[in-house]
Short mmCIF file of the C-alpha atoms (twelve columns), coordinates in Angstrom:
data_MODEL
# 
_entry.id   MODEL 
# 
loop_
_atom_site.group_PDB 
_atom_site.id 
_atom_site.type_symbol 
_atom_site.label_atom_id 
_atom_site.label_alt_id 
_atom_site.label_comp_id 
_atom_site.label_asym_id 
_atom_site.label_seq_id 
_atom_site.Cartn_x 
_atom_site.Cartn_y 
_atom_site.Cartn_z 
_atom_site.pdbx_PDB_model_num 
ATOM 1   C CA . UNK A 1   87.835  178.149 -233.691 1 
ATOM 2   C CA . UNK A 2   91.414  177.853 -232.948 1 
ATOM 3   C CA . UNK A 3   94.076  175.034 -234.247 1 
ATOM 4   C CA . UNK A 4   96.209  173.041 -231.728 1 
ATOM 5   C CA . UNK A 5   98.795  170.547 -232.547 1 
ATOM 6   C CA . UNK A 6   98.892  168.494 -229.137 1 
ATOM 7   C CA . UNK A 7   101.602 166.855 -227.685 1 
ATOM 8   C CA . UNK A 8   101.021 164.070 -229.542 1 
ATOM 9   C CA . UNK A 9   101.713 165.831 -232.782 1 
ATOM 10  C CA . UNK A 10  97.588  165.667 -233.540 1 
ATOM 11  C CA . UNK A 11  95.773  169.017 -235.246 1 
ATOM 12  C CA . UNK A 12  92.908  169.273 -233.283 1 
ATOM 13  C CA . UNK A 13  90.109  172.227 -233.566 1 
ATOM 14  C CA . UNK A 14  88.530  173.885 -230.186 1 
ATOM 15  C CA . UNK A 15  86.055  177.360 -230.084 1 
ATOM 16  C CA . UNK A 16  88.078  179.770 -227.809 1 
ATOM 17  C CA . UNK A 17  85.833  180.834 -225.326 1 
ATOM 18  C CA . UNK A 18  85.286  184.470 -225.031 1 
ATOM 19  C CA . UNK A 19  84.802  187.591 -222.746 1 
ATOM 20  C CA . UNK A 20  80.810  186.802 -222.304 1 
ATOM 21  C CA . UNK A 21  81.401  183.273 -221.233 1 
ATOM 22  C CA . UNK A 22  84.432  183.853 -219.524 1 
ATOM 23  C CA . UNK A 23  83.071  187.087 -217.630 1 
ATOM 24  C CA . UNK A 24  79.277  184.018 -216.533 1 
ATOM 25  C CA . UNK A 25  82.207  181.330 -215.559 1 
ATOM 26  C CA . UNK A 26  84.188  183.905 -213.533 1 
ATOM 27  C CA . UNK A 27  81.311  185.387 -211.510 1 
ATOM 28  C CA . UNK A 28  80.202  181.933 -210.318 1 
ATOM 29  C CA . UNK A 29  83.633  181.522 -209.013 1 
ATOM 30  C CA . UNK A 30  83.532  184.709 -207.137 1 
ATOM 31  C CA . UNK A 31  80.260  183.594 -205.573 1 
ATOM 32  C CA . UNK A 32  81.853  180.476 -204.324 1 
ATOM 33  C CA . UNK A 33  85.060  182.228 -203.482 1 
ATOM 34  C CA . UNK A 34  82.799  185.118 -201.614 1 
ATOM 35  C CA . UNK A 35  81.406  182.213 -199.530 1 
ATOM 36  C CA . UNK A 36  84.776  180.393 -198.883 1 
ATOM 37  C CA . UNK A 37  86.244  183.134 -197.847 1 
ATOM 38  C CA . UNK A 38  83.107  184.014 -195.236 1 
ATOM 39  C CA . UNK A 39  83.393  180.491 -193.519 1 
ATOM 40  C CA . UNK A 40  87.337  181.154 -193.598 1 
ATOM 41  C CA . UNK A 41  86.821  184.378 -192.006 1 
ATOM 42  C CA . UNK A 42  84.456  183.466 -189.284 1 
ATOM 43  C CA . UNK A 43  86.768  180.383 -188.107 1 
ATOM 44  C CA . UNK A 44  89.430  182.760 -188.182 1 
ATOM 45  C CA . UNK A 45  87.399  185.781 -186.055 1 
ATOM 46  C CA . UNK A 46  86.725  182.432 -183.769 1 
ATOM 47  C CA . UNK A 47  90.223  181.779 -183.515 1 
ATOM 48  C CA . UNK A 48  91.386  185.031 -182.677 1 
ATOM 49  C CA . UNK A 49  88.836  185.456 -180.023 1 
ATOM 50  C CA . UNK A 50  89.909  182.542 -178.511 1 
ATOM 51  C CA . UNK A 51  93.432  183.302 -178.269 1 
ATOM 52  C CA . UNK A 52  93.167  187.323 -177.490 1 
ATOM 53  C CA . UNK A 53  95.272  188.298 -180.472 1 
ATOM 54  C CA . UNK A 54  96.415  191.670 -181.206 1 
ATOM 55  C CA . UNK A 55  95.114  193.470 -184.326 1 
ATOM 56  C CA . UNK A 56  98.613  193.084 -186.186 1 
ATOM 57  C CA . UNK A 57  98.256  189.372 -185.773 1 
ATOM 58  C CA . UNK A 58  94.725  189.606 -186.743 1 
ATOM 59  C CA . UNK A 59  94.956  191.731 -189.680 1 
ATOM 60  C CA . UNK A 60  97.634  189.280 -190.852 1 
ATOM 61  C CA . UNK A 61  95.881  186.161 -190.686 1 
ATOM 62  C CA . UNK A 62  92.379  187.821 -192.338 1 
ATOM 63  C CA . UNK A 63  95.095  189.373 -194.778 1 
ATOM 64  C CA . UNK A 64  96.007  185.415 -195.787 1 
ATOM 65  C CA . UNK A 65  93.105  184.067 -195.372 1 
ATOM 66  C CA . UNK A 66  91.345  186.442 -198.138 1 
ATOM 67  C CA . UNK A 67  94.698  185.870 -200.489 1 
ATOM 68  C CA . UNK A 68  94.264  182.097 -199.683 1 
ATOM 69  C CA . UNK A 69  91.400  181.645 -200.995 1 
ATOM 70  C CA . UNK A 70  91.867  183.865 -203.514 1 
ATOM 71  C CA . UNK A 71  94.973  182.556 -205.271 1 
ATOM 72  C CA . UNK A 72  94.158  178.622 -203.688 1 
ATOM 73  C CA . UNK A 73  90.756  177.895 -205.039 1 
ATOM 74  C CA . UNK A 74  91.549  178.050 -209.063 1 
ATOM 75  C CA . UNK A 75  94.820  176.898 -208.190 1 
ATOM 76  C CA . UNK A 76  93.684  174.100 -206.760 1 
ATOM 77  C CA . UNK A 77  90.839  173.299 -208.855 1 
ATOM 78  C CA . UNK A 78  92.569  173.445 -212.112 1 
ATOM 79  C CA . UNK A 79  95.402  171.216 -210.517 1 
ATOM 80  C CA . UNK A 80  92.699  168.161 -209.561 1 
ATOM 81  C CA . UNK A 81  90.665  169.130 -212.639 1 
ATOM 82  C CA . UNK A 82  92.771  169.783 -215.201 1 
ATOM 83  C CA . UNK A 83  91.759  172.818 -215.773 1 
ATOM 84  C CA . UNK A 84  88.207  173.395 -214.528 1 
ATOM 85  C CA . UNK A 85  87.097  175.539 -212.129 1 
ATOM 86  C CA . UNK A 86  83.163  175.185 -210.528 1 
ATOM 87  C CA . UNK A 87  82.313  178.419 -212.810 1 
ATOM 88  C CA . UNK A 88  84.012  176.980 -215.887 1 
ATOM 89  C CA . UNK A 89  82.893  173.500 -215.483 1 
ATOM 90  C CA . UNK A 90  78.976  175.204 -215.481 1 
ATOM 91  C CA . UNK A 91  79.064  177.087 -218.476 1 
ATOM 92  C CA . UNK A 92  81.457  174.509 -220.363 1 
ATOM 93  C CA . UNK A 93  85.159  176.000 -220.232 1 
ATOM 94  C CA . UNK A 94  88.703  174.314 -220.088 1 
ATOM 95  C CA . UNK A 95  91.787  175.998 -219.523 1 
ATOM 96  C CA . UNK A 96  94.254  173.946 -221.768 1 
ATOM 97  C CA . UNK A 97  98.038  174.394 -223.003 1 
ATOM 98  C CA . UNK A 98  98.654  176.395 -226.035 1 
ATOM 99  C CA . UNK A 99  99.081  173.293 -227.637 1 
ATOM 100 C CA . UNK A 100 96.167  171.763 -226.823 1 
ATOM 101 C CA . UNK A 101 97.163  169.411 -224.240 1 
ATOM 102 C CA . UNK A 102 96.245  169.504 -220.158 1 
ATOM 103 C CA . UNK A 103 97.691  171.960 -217.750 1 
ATOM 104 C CA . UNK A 104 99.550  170.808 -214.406 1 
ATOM 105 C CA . UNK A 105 99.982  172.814 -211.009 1 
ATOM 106 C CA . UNK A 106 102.737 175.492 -212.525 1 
ATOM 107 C CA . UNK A 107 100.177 176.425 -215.237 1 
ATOM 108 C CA . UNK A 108 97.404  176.922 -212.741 1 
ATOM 109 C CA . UNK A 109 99.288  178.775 -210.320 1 
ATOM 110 C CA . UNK A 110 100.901 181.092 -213.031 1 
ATOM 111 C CA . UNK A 111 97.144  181.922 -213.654 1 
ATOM 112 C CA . UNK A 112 95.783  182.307 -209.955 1 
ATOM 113 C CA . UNK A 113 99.114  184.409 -208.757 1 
ATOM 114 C CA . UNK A 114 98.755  186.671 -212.387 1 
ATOM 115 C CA . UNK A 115 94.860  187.021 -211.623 1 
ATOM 116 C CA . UNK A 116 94.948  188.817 -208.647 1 
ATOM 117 C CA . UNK A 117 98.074  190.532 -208.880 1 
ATOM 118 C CA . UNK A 118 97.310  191.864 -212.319 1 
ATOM 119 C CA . UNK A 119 93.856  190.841 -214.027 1 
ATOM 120 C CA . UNK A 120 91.475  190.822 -211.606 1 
ATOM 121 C CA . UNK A 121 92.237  192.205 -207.931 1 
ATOM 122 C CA . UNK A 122 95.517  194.073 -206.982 1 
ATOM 123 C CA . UNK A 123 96.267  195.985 -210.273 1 
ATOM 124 C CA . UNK A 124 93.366  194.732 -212.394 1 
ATOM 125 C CA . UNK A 125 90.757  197.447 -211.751 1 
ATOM 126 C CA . UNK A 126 88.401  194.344 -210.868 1 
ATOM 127 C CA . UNK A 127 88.429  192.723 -214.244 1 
ATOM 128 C CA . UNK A 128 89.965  195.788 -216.690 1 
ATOM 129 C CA . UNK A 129 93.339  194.129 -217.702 1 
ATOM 130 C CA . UNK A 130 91.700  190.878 -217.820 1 
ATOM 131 C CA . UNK A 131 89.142  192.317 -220.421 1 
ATOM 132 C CA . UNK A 132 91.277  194.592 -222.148 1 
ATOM 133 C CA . UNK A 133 93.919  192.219 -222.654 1 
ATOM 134 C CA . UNK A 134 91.218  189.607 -224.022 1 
ATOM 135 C CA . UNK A 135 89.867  191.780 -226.166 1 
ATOM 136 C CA . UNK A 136 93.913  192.765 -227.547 1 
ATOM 137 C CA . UNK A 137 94.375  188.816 -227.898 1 
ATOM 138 C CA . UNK A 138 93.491  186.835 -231.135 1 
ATOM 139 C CA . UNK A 139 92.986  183.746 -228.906 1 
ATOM 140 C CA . UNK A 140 91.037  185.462 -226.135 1 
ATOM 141 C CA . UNK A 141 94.274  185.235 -223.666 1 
ATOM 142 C CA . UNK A 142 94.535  187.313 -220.565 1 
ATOM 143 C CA . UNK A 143 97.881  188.122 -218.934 1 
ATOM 144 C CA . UNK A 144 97.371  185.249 -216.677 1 
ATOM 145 C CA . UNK A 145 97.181  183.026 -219.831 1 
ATOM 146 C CA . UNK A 146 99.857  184.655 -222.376 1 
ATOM 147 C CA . UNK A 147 102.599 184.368 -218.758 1 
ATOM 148 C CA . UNK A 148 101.147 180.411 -218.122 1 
ATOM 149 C CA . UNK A 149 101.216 179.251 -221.404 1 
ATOM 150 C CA . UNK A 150 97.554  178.412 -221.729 1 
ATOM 151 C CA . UNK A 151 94.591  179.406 -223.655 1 
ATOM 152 C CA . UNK A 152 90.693  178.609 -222.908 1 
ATOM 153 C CA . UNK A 153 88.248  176.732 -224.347 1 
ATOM 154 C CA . UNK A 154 85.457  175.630 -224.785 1 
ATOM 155 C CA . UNK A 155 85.906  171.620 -223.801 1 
ATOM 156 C CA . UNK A 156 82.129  170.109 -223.020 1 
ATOM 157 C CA . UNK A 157 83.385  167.023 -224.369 1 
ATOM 158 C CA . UNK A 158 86.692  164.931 -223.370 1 
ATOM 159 C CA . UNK A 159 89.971  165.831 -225.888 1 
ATOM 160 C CA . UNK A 160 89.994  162.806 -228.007 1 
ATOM 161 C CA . UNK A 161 92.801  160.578 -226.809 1 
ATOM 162 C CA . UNK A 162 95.270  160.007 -230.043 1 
ATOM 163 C CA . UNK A 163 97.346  156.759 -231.081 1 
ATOM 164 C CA . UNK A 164 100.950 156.360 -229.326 1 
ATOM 165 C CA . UNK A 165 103.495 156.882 -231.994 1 
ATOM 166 C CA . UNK A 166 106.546 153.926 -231.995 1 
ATOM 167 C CA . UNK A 167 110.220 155.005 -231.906 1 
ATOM 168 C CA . UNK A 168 112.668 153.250 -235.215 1 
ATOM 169 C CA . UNK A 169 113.387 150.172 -233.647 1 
ATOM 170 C CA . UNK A 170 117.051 151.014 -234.257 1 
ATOM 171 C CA . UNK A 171 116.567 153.680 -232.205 1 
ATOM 172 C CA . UNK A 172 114.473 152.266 -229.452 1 
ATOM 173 C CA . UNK A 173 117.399 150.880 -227.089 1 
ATOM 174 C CA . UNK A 174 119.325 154.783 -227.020 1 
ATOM 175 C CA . UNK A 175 115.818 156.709 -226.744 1 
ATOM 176 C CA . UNK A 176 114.579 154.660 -223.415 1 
ATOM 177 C CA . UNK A 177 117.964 155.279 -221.624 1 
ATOM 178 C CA . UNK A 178 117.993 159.532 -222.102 1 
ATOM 179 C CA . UNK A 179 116.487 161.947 -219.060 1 
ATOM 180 C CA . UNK A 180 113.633 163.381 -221.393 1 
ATOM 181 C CA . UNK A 181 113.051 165.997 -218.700 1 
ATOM 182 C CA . UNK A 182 115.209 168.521 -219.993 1 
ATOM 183 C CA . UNK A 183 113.551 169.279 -222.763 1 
ATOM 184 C CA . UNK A 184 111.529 172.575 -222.507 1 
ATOM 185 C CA . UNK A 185 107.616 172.386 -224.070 1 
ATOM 186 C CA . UNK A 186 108.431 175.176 -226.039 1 
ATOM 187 C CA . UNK A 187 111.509 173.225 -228.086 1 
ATOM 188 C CA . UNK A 188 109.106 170.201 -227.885 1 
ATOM 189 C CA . UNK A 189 106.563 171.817 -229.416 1 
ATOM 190 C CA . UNK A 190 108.577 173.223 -231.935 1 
ATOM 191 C CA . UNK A 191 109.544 169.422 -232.962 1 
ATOM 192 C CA . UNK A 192 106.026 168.154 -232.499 1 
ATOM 193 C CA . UNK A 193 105.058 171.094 -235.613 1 
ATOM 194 C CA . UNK A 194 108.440 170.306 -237.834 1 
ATOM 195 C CA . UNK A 195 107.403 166.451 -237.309 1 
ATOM 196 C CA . UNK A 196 103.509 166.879 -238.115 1 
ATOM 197 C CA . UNK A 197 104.333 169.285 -241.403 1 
ATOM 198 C CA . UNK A 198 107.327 167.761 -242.545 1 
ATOM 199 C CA . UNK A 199 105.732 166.626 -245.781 1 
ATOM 200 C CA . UNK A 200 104.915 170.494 -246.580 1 
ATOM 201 C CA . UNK A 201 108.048 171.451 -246.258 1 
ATOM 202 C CA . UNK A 202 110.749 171.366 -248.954 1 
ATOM 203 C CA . UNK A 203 113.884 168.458 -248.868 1 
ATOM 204 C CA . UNK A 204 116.312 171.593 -247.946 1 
ATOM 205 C CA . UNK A 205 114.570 172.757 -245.149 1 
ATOM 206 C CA . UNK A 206 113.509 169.396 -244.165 1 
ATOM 207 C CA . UNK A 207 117.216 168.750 -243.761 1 
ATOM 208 C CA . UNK A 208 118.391 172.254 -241.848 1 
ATOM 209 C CA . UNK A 209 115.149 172.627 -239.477 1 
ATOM 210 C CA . UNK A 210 115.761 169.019 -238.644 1 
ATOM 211 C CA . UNK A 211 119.222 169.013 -238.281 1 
ATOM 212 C CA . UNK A 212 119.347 171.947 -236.166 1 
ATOM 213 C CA . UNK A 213 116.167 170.639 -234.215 1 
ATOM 214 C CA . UNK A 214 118.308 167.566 -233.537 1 
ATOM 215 C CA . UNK A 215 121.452 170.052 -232.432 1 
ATOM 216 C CA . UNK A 216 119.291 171.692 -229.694 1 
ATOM 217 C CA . UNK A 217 117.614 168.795 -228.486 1 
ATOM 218 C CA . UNK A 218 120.623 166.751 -227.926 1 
ATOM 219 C CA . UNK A 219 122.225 170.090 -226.211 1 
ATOM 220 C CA . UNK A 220 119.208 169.917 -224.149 1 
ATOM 221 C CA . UNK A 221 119.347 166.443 -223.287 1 
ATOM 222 C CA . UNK A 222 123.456 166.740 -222.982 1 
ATOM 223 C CA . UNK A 223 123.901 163.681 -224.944 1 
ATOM 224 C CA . UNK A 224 125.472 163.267 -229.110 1 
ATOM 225 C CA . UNK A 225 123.119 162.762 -231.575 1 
ATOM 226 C CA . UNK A 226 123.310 159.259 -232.639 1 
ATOM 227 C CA . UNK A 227 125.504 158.969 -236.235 1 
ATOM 228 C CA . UNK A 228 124.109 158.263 -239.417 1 
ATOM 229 C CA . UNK A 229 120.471 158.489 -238.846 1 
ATOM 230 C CA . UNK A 230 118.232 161.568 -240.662 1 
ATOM 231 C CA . UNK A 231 117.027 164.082 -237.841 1 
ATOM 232 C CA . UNK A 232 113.375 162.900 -239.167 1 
ATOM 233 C CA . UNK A 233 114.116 159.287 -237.199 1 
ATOM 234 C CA . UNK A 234 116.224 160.704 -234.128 1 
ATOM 235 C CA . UNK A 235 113.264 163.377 -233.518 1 
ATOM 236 C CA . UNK A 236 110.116 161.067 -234.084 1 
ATOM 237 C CA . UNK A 237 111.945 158.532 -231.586 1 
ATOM 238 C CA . UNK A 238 112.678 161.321 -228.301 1 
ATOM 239 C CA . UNK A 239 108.572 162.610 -229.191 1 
ATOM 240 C CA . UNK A 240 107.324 158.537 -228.867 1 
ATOM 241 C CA . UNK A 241 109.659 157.978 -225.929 1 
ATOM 242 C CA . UNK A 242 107.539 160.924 -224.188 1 
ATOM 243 C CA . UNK A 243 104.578 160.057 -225.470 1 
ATOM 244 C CA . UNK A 244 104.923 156.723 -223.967 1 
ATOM 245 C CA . UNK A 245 106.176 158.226 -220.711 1 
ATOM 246 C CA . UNK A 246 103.496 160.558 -220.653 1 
ATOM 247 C CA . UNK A 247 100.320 158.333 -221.215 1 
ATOM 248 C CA . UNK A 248 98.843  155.045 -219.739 1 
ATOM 249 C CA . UNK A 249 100.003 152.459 -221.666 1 
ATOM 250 C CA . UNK A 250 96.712  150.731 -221.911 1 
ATOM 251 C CA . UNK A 251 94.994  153.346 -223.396 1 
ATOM 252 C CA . UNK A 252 95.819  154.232 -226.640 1 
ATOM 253 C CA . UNK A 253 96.466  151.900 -229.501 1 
ATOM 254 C CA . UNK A 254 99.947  151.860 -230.896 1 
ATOM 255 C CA . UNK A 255 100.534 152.826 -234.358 1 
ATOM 256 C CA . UNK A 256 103.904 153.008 -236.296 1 
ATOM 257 C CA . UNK A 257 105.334 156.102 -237.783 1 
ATOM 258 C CA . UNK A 258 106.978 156.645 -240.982 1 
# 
């Protein structure tokens, strides 16, 4: 089992999934890549026929037709999916953030581009570095996962969906007018943690962790900190401002912070 505080500042607990489930999930995808790419490549030997091409041009297009499908299956499955491929969804797997939460199109295709360049197919031996570097990893992470930011999981069941926080009302007008967006996940993260175990933490490092959580933000977001108000109330108001930007707002009940 592995920890994750979620975007939504929420501990949850998932099994990481490891090299024997992994290894079932990733063969089934190589079946149905296998007979992609043979439909692919018989449309394409169709084409060429057709048109009388020369062997550069058809070594090029069977060239990108084999990397298309490839790199564009996962990519494109765990974009609509979330993080499923059809080998993954059979045996149970997710491919989530390391926080816990879902990944988008630049997670997936960090993953497909790394796994054939370097796990699986270019420079992977056929699955070596993939294994070897699971193996090295506490969290069962290949270098397609440490360079993606992503870790995976078993997931049969939906990730519970968690309360919306609500901002300080005093600080509700000058949160809803700041560009959120440049805020990495990484500094996010790190204020999601200092926000979830701020009550373990002593008053003086409550105060310098916040304060200079509330320096780099505001750098971030090129905006001044608003005066007078403890880094506690400034940072739980910019993580409920993207919670609320981030999720439906008829899903989750709203609950107020402290």
């Amino acid at each position: 089992m592995a920890e994750f505080t979620t975007g939504e500042a929420v501990s949850l607990e998932l099994p990481i999934a490891r090299i024997p489930t992994r290894a079932t999930a990733f063969l089934i995808d190589v079946l149905v890549q296998f007979m992609l790419a043979t439909i692919a490549l018989i449309a394409v030997g169709i084409t060429l026929t057709e048109l009388d091409a020369d062997d550069a041009w058809a070594a090029a297009l069977i060239l990108l037709t084999v990397v298309g499908v490839l790199v564009g299956y996962p990519v494109a499955c765990e974009t609509l999916t979330r993080g499923r491929t059809l080998g993954k969804l059979t045996v149970g797997l997710r491919v989530v953030r390391t926080d816990g939460g879902p990944i988008d199109f630049r997670h997936a295709l960090t993953r497909g581009l790394t796994g054939v360049i370097v796990d699986f197919w270019i420079l992977g031996g056929f699955g070596v570095i993939a294994v070897v570097s699971s193996i090295c990893s506490p969290n069962a992470r290949r270098v397609g996962d440490v360079l993606a930011g992503t870790v995976v999981v078993h997931a049969q069941q939906p990730m519970p969906r968690p309360a919306l926080a609500v901002p300080p009302v005093w600080l509700a007008g000058w949160v809803t007018q700041l560009d959120l967006t440049g805020i990495p996940e990484d500094l996010a993260l790190a204020v999601r943690q200092y926000l979830t175990r701020l009550k373990t933490l002593t008053p003086a490092a409550q105060s310098a962790l916040g304060y200079h959580l509330v320096d780099a933000v505001c750098t971030r977001l090129r905006v001044p900190p608003p005066p007078d108000y403890p880094p506690v109330q400034i940072l739980g108001a910019i993580i409920a401002e993207r919670q609320r930007r981030a999720l439906t707002p008829k899903g989750p009940s709203l609950v107020r912070t402290g």
